[in-house]
N, C-alpha and C positions, 0 to 999 in steps of 0.2 A: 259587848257588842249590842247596838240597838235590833228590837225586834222588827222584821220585815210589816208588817202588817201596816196597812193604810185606813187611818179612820173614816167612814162609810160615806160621812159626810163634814163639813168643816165644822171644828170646836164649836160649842157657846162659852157666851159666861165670862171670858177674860181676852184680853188682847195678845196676841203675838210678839215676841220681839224679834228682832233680824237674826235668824239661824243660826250665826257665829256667837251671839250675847246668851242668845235662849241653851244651846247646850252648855254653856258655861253655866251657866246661871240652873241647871238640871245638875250637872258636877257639883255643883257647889250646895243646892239644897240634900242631893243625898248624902255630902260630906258629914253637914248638919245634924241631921238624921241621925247619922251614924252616933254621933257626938252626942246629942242629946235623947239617948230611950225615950221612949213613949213609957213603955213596960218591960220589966226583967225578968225571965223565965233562966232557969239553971239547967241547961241540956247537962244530963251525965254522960260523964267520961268514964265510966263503965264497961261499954261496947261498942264494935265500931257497927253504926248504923248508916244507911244509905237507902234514898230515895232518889228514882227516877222520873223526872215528871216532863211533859210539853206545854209549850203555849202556842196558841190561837185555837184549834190545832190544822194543819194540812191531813188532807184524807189518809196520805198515807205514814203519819203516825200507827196508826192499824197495823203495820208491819214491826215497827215498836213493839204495839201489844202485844204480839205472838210469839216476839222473840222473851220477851220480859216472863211469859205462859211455858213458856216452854223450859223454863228452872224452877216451875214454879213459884213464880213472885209477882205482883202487881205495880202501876204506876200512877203518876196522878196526871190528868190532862186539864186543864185550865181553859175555857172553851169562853168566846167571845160568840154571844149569839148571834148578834150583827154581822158574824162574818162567813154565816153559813151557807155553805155552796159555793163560795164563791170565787171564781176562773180567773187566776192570777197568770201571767207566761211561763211562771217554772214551777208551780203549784196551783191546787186545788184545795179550799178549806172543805175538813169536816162537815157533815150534813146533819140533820136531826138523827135521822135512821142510826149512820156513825155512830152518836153520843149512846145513844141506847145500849147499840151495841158491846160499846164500852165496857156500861154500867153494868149491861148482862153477865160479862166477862167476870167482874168483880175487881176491873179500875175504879178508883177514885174520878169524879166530874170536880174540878173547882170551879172558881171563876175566874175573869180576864178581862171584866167589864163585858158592856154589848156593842159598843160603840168603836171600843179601840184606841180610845184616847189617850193621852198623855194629861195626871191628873192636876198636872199642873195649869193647862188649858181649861178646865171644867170650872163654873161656880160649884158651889155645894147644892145648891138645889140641883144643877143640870147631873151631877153625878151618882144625886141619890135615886130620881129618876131612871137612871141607866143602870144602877144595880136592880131594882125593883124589878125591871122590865128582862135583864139576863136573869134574876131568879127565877121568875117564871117562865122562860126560856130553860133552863136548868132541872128545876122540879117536873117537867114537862117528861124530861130523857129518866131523867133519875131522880122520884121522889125521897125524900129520906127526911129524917128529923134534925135539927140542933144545924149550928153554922155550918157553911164551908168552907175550905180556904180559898185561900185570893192570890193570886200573883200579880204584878203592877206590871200594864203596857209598858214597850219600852225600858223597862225596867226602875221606869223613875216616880219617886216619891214627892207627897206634900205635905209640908209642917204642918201647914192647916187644917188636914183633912186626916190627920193620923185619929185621931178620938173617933173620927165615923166610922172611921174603915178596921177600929180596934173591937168596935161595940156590933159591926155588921158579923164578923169572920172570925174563922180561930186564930188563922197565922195570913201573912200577910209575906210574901215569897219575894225577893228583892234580886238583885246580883251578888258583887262585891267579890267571887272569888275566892271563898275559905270555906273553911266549914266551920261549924258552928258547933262551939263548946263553953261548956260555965256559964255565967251570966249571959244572954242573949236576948235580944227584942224582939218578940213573937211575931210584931208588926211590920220587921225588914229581916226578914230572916237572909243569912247571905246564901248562892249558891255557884256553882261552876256548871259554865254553860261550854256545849257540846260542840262544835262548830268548825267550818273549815278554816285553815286545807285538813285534809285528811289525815298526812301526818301529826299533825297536833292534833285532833281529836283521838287517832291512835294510841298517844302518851300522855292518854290523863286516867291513863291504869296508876299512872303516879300517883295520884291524887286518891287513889282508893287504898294505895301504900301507906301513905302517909297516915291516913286514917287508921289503917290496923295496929301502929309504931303509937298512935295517939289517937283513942278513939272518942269520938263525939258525933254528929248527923253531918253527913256530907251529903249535900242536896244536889241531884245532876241538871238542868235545863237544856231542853234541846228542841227542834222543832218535826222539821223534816227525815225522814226516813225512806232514801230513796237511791238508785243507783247513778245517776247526775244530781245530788244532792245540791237547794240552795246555801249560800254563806254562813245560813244558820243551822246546817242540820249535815248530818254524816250518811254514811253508807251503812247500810243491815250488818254487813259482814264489820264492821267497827262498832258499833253499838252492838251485836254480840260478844265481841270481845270484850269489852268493856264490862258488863251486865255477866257475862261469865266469871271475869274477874274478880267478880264482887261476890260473887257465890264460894268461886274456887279459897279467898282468903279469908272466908269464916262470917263475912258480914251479913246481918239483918240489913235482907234489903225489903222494906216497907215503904205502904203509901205515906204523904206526908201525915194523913189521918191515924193513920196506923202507927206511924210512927211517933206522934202524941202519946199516943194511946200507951206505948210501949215504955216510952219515959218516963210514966205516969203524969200526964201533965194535961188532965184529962179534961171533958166538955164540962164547964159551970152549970147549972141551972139555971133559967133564963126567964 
């Protein structure tokens, strides 16, 4: 499911095609993608590991953190700095103060761009640009050393632009719906996203089954956390359950950083 989020202002750098071509044509490079690695990382199958993360993020992700705080475990939030403040009808994005908060807590900050684009839209100059401009947006909340990771607007990837966004980040956070074991591209990592109606988000305690039967990183994606939750996010009282679930059947549930960390598939020197 596409992320809600509306770019601030209209793309540069490459032309449009008619909506119907252009998601086709987004299906089909991340088909690509998939097919052709960038890079191959060996997730072990070891332990079942699980990360919770959001993207843009809405303010009240915050209610995320606390329920994640309260098993004692962290998340990772992907924060589009271009999107701070700002008064959607069924949400409100994160604020600076928010992200600090965050970081204070001892969530993970990624990125998510600044802009909100889709990187298929962007030249490379216009993108590199916009990461520069969210890092400093980013080290601002939450100083720290070495890369961060990245989750892709939208969810969707570019051939093009895999080498910048491999050499910028440590992992690069995609869709795709599995979890991720053995050989794996650090630069489209896949994940299952949280999302309504409620009853399916409910029943992706599945999906934390399946992982403990066959363990590897199962990545969760979600946005909102609220009690009229948008299309892309659940209810507190479901995303507890969930994030309990994960507890109760033995899983390391870790940031995505953390969970490198854990694999051993550690930061290079740069």
């Amino acid at each position: 499911m596409r992320d809600p989020a509306i770019a601030p202002h209209q793309p540069q750098g490459t032309v449009r095609l008619p909506a119907p071509i252009d998601r086709f044509a987004g299906r089909l490079t991340n088909r690509l993608i998939r097919a052709m690695p960038w890079q191959v990382i060996q997730v072990p199958t070891r332990e079942p590991i699980v990360s919770f993360t959001f993207d843009d993020v809405p303010d009240s992700a915050l209610a995320g953190a606390a329920i994640l705080e309260a098993q004692g475990v962290r998340g990772t939030f992907y924060i589009s700095g271009g999107l701070e403040g700002r008064v959607e009808p069924d949400r409100t994005l994160i604020d600076a103060d928010g992200c600090k908060q965050l970081a204070a807590r001892g969530h993970e900050i990624g990125c998510h761009t600044y802009a909100h684009q889709d990187l298929r839209h962007v030249s490379r100059s216009v993108l590199a640009a916009d990461l520069a401009r969210n890092a400093r947006y980013l080290d601002a909340a939450d100083p720290r050393p070495g890369r961060r990771n990245f989750a892709y607007p939208y969810g969707g990837g570019s051939l093009v632009k895999r080498a910048m966004l491999a050499d910028a980040f440590r992992t690069c956070r995609a869709a795709g719906e599995a979890i991720n074991r053995g050989p794996t591209d650090p630069t489209f990592l896949r994940a299952v996203e949280i999302r309504q109606p409620e009853e399916h988000a409910r029943g992706l305690t599945r999906w934390v089954d399946a992982l403990v039967a066959d363990p590897g990183w199962l990545i969760f994606y979600t946005h909102d956390i609220s009690p009229t939750p948008t299309p892309y996010g659940c209810t507190a009282s479901t995303f507890e359950r969930l994030v309990a679930h994960a507890v109760e059947r033995g899983c390391r549930v870790l940031t995505v950083d953390a969970a490198l960390d854990r694999m051993r598939l550690r930061e290079q020197a740069r």
